[in-house]
C-alpha positions as CSV (number, residue, x, y, z in Angstrom):
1,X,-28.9,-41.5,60.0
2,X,-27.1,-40.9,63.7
3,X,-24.9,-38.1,63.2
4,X,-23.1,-39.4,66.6
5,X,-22.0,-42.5,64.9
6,X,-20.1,-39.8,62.1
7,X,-18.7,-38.0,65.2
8,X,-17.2,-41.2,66.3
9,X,-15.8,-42.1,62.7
10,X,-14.3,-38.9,62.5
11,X,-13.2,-38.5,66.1
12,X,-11.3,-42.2,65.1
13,X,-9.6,-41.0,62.4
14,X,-7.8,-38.3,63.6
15,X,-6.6,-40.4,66.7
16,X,-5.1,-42.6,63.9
17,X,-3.3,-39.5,62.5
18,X,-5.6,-38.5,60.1
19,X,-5.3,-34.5,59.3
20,X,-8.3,-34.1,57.2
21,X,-11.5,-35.8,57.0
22,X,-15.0,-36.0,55.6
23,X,-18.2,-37.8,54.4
24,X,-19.2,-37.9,51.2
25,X,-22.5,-40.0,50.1
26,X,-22.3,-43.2,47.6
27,X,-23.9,-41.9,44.1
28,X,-22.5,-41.1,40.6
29,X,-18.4,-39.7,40.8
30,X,-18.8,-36.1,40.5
31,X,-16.8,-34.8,37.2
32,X,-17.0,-39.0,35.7
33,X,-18.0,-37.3,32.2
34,X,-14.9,-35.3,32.3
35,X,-12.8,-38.4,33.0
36,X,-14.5,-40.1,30.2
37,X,-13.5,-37.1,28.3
38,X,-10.2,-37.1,29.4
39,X,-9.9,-40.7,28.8
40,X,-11.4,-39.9,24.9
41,X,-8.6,-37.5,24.1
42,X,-5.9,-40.0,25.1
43,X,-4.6,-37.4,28.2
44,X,-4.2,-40.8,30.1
45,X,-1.3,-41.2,28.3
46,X,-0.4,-45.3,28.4
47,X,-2.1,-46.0,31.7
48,X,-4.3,-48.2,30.1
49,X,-6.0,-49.3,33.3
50,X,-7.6,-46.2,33.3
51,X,-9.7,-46.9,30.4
52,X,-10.1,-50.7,31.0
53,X,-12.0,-50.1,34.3
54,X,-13.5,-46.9,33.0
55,X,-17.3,-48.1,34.2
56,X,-16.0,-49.3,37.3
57,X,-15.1,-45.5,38.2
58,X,-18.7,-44.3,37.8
59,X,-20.1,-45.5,41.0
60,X,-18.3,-46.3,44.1
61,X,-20.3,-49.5,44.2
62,X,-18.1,-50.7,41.4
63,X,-15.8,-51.2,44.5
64,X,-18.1,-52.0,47.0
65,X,-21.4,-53.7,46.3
66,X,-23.8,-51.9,48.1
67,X,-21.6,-49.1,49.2
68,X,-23.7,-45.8,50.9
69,X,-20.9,-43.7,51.9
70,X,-17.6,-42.9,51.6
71,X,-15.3,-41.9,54.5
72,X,-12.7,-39.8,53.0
73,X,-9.3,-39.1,54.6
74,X,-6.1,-36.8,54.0
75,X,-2.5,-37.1,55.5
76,X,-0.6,-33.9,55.4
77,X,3.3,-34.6,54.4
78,X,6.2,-31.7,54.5
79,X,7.7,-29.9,50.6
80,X,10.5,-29.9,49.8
81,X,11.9,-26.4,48.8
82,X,13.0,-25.8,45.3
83,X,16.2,-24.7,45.5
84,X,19.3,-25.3,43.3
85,X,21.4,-28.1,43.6
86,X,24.4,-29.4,42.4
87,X,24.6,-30.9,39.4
88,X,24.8,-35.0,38.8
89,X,21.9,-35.2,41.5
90,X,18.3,-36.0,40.4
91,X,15.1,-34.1,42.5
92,X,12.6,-36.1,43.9
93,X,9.1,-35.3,44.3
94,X,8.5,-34.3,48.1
95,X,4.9,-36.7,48.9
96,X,8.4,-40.1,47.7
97,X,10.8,-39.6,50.1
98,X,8.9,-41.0,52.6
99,X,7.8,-44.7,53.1
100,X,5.6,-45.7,50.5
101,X,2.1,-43.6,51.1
102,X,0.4,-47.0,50.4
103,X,1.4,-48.8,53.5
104,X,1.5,-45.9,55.8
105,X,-2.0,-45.2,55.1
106,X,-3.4,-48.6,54.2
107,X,-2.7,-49.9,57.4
108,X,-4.7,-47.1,59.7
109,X,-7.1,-47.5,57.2
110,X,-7.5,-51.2,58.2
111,X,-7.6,-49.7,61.5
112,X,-10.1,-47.0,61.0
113,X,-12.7,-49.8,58.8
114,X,-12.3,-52.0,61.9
115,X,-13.9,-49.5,63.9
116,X,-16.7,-48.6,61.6
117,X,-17.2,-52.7,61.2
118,X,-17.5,-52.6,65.1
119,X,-19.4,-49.5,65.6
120,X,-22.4,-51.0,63.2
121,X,-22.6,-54.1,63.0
122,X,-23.6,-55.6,60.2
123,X,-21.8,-53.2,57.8
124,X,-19.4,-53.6,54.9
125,X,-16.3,-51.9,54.4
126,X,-12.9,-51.5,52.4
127,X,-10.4,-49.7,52.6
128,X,-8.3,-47.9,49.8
129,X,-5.6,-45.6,48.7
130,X,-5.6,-44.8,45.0
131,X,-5.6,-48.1,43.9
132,X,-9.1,-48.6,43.7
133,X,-11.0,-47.0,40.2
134,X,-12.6,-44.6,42.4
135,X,-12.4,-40.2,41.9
136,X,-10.6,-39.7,45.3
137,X,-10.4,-36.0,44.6
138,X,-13.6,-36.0,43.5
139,X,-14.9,-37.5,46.1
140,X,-12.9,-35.7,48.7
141,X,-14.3,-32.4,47.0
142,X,-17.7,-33.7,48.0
143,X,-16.8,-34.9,51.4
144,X,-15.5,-31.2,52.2
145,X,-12.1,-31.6,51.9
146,X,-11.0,-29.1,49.5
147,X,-11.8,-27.6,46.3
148,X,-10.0,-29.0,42.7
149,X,-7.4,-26.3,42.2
150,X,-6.3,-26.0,38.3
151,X,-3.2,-28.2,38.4
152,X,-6.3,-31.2,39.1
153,X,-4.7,-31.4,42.2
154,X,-7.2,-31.0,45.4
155,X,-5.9,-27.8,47.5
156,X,-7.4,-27.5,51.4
157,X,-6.7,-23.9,52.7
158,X,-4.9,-24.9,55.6
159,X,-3.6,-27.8,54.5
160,X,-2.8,-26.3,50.6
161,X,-2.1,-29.3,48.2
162,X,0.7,-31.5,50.1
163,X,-1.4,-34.0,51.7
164,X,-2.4,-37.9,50.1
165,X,-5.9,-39.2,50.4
166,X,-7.0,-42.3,51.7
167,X,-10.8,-43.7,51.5
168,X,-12.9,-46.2,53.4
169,X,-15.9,-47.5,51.4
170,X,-18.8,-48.6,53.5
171,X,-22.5,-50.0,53.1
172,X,-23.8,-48.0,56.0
173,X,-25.3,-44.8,55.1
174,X,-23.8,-42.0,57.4
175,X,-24.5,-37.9,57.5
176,X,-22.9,-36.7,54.8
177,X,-20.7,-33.8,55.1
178,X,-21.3,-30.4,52.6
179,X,-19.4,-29.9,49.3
180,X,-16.4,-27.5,49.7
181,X,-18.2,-24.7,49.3
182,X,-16.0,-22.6,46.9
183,X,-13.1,-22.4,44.1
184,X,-10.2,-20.0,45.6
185,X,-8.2,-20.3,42.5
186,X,-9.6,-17.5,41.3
187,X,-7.7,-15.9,38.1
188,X,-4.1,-17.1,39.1
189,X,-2.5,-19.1,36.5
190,X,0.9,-20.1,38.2
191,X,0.8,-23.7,37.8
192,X,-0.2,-23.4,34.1
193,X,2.9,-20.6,33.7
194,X,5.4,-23.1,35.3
195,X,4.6,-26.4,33.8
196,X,7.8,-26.8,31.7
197,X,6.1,-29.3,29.3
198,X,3.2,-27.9,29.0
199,X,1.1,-30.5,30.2
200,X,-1.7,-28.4,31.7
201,X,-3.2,-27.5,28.8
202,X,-6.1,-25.3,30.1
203,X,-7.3,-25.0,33.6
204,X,-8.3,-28.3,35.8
205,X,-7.1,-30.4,32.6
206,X,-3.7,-32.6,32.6
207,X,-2.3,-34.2,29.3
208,X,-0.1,-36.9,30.8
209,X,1.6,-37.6,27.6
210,X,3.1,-34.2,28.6
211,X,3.7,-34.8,32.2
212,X,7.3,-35.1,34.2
213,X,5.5,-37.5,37.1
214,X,4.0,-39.4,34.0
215,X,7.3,-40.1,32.1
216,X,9.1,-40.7,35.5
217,X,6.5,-43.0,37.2
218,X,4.2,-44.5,35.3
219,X,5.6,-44.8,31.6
220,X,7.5,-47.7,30.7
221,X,9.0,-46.4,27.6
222,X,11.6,-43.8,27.2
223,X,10.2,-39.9,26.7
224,X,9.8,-38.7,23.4
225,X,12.9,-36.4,22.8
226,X,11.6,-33.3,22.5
227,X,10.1,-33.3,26.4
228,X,13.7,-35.2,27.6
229,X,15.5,-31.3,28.3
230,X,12.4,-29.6,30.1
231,X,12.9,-33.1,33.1
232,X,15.8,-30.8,33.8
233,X,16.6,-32.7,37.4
234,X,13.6,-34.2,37.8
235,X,14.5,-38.2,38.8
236,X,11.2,-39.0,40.4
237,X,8.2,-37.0,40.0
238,X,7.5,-33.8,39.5
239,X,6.7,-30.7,42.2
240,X,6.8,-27.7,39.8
241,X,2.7,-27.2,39.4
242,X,2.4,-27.1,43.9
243,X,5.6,-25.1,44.4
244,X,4.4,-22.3,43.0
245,X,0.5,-22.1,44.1
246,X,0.0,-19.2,46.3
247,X,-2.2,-21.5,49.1
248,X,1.6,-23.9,49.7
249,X,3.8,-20.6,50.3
250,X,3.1,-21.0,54.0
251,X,3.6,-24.3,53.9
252,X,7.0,-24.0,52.0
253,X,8.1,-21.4,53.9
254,X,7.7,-23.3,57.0
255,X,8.1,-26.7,56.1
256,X,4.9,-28.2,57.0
257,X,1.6,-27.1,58.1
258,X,2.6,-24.7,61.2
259,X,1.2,-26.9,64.3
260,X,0.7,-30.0,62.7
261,X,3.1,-33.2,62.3
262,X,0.6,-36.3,60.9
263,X,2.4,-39.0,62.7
264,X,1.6,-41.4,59.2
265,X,4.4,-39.4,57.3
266,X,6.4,-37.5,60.0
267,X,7.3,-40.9,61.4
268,X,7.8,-42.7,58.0
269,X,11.5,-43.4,56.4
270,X,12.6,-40.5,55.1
271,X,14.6,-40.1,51.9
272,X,17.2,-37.4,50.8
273,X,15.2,-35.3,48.4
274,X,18.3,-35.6,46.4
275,X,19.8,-38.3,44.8
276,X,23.5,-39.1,43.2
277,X,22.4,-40.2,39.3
278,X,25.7,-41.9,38.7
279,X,25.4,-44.4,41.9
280,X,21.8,-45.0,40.7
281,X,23.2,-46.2,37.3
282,X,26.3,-48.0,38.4
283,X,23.9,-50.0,41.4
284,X,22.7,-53.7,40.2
285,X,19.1,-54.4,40.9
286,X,19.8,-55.7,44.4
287,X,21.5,-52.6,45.6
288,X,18.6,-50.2,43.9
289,X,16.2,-52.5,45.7
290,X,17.4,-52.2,49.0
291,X,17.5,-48.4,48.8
292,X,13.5,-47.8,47.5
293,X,12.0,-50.7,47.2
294,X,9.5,-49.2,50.3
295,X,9.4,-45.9,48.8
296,X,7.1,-45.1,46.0
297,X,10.2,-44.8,43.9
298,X,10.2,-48.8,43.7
299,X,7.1,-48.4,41.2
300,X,9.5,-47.0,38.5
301,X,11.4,-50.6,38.8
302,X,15.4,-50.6,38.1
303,X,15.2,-49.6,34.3
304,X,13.0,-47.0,34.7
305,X,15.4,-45.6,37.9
306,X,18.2,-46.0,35.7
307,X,16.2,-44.6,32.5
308,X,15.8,-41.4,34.9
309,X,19.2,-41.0,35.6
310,X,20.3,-41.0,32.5
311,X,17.9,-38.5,30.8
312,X,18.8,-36.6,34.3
313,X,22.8,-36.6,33.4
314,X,22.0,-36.1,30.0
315,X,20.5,-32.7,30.9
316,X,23.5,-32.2,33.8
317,X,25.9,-32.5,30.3
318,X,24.1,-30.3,28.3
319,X,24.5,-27.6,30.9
320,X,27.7,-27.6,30.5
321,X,27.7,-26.7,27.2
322,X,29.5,-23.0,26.5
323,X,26.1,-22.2,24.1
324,X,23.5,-23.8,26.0
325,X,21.0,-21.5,28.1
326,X,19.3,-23.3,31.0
327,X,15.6,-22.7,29.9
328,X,14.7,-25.8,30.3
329,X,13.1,-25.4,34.0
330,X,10.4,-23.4,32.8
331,X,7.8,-22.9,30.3
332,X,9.9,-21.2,27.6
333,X,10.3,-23.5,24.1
334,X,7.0,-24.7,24.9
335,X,5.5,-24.0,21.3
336,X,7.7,-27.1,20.2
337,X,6.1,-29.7,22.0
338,X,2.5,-30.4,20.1
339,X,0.7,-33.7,20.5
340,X,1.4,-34.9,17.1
341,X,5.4,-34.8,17.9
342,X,4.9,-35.9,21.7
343,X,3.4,-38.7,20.7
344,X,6.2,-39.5,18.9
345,X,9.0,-42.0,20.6
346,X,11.7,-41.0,17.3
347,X,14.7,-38.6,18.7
348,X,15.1,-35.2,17.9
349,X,18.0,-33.6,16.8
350,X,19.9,-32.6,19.3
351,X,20.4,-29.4,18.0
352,X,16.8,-28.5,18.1
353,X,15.5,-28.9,21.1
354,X,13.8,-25.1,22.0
355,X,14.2,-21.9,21.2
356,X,16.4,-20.8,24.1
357,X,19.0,-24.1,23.6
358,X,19.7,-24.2,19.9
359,X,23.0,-24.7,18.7
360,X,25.1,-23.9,15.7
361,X,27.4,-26.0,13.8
362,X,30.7,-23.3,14.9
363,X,29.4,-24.7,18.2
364,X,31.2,-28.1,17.9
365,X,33.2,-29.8,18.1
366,X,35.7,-26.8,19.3
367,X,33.3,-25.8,22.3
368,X,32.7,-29.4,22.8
369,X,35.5,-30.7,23.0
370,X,36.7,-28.3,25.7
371,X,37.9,-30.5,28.6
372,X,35.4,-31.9,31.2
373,X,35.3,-31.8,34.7
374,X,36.4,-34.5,36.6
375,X,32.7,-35.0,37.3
376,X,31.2,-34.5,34.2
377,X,34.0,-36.7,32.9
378,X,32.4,-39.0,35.4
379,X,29.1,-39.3,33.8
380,X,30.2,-39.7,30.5
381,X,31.9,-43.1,31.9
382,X,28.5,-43.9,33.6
383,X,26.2,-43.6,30.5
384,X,28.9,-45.5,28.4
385,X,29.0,-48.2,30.7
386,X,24.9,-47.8,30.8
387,X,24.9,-48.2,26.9
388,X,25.3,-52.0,27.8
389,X,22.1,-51.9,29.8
390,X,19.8,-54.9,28.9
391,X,17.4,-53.0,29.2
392,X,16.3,-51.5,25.7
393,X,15.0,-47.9,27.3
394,X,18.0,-47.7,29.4
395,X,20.0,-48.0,26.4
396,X,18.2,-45.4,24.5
397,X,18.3,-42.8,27.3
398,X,22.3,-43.4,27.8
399,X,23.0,-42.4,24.0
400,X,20.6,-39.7,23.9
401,X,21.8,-38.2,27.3
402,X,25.8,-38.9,26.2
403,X,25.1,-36.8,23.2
404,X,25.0,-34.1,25.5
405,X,28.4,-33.4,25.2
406,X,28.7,-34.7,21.0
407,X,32.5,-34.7,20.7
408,X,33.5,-36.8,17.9
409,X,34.7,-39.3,20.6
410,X,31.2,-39.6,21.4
411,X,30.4,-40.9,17.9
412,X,32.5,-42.7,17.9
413,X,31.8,-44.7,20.7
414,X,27.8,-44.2,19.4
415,X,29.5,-46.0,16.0
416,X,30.1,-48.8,18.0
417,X,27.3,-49.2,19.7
418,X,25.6,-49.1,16.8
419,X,27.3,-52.2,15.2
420,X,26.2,-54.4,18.0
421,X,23.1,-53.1,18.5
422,X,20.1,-55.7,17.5
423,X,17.2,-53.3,19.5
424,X,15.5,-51.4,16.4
425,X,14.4,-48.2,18.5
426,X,17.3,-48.3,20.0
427,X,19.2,-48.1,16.4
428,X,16.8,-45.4,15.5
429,X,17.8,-43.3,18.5
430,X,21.5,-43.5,17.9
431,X,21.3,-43.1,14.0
432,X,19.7,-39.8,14.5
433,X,22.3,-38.5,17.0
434,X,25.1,-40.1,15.3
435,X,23.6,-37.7,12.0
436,X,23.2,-34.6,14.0
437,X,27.0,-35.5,15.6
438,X,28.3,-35.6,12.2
439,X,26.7,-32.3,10.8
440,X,27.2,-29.9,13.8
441,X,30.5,-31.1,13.7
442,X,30.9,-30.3,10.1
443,X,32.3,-33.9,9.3
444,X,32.1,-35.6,6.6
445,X,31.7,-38.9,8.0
446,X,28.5,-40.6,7.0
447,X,26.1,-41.8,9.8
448,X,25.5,-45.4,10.0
């Protein structure tokens, strides 16, 4: 094996902008029991691909025939700070404001398999970015480039955890780099304190079916009701479990990796990190298009942008309740949410939704019913209108967010919706609020 011919790989990539990168040899994905695990106790949520190409993810040559190495890659992108905003506006996850990671990177990656193609003749290659059913972080652990913190995520200690890995597969065999050589987690347990939902359940272990970026991203159902109040802001994504590990504080505090600017994300689109929910719900599928359809947030599709924004609204609404104590953006409550009820798609009652946000029946309708501000008035209009949606999730999100606020006016329009409504989980979700409305309230007007 000519180590030169690894100089020159790696010497190639970082002229394409590549912060990070590393060699890692072709043989069995290191930790593939514990993804088979994973996949056994149903943590991959209903990302059903996972398990469908579950042999496929053992060997890289499930990718490429023949592959002998694996030329690993990372692309440092800025945080964005947590701070408070205003209410109305949904968060996005820092690694999505930017053009979509997947054609930033693909394309150097072309680039950088060209090279290898031309450097040795004769060789395969492909390129991929998390696509593929290949380990990247494992895989990037082994090519050097970091250890795998708890919050699964891999964590460089330069770089911390805000960077997105790219891989090109290739039949030559090439000098492999060492293992990261050490776990600097340690004993801390931030990212397992802050996870709202609860979906670290123990170090280095993720249950989707309890995960903000999951619900946000991936799922194409509406979140079980229970998890709905701890999305808080959350539109796209979650940032929670990186914000708060000790090797990004430098990072956060400068905005970046001091002295580095990778020129695949720096020079990329950039997107406000914040986003107005009520435009998202009153834009057609044309408008939402043109705004993200090349930023990851086009993977979520319009009903899931608009599903989002509702649950986001929903949770702006409830603030403004006189009883209702924001501990929905960390992990209090948490004992609530067990597998056997996440799994569950049937709403809660409103009134019930964690020990710090419960509500009594003197609460309503008098504190409800207190006038709302012109903005909050605002998104009430917005979800009624969004109660029209054809899409059944979106539907379901509107009532259970315009609930937020459950004046008898908003059974009532909840009544009407009802009568029309042909969807049956749909007509589940808004006969349990429409109950909970009518006994907080102390009416005596049976639900539907």
């Amino acid at each position: 094996m000519d180590q030169s011919l690894s100089q020159q790989i790696k010497k190639e990539a970082q002229n394409l902008g590549f912060d990070l990168v590393g060699i890692a040899p072709a043989g069995e994905a290191p930790h593939w029991d514990r993804l088979r695990e994973w996949v056994e106790r149903g943590f991959h949520a209903g990302m059903e691909y996972i398990p469908r190409r579950l042999s496929t993810y053992r060997h890289p040559s499930g990718v490429l025939p023949g592959c002998r190495s694996l030329v690993m890659v990372a692309a440092s992108y800025p945080p964005v700070p947590l701070a408070n905003i205003p209410p109305g506006l949904g968060r996005i996850a820092a690694y999505a404001t930017r053009t979509d990671y997947h054609t930033v990177l693909r394309e150097k990656l072309r680039l950088l398999a060209g090279f290898i193609e031309a450097l040795i003749p004769g060789t395969q290659t492909r390129p991929a970015v998390d696509t593929a059913p290949l380990m990247e972080r494992s895989f990037g652990w082994l090519a050097g480039l970091g250890w795998i913190g708890k919050n699964t995520m891999l964590i460089h200690p330069q770089f911390g955890s805000y960077f997105l890995l790219g891989v090109v597969l290739t039949t030559a065999e090439l000098p492999p780099d060492p293992p990261f050589s050490k776990n600097y987690c340690g004993r801390c347990q931030a990212c397992l304190e802050v996870c709202p939902t609860g979906a670290l359940v123990a170090p280095f272990t993720l249950d989707a079916r309890r995960c903000i970026s999951y619900w946000t991203i991936e799922a194409k159902t509406v979140p079980p009701a229970r998890l709905r109040p701890f999305f808080d802001q959350w539109f796209f994504g979650c940032d929670l479990c990186q914000q708060v590990c000790p090797w990004n504080r430098r990072i956060l505090r400068s905005g970046g990796v001091p002295g580095t600017e990778s020129l695949l994300v720096v020079e990329a689109r950039q997107l406000p990190p914040h986003v107005a929910m009520s435009e998202v719900l009153r834009a057609s599928d044309s408008i939402l298009r043109q705004w993200f359809r090349d930023t990851p947030l086009w993977r979520a599709k319009p009903a899931g942008l608009r599903r989002n924004a509702a649950i986001v609204l929903g949770n702006c609404l409830r603030k403004e309740m006189p009883s209702y104590e924001n501990g929905c953006s960390n992990a209090a409550g948490r004992s609530d949410i067990s597998p056997s009820n996440i799994s569950s798609g049937s709403a809660t009652p409103i009134g019930q939704l964690t020990s710090r946000s419960k509500r009594s029946p003197g609460d309503f309708p008098e504190n409800a019913a207190q006038p709302l501000s012109p903005q909050a008035a605002d998104w009430q209009d917005v979800l009624a209108s969004a109660l029209q949606d054809p899409d059944p999730c979106v539907r379901r999100a509107a009532a259970w967010a315009l609930a937020g606020r459950p004046t008898l006016t908003v059974g009532s329009i909840l009544h009407e919706v009802f009568a029309r409504e042909t969807d049956p989980e749909v007509r589940q979700e808004i006969s349990a609020l429409l109950s909970e409305i009518s006994t907080a309230s102390g009416s005596s007007a049976e639900g539907p």
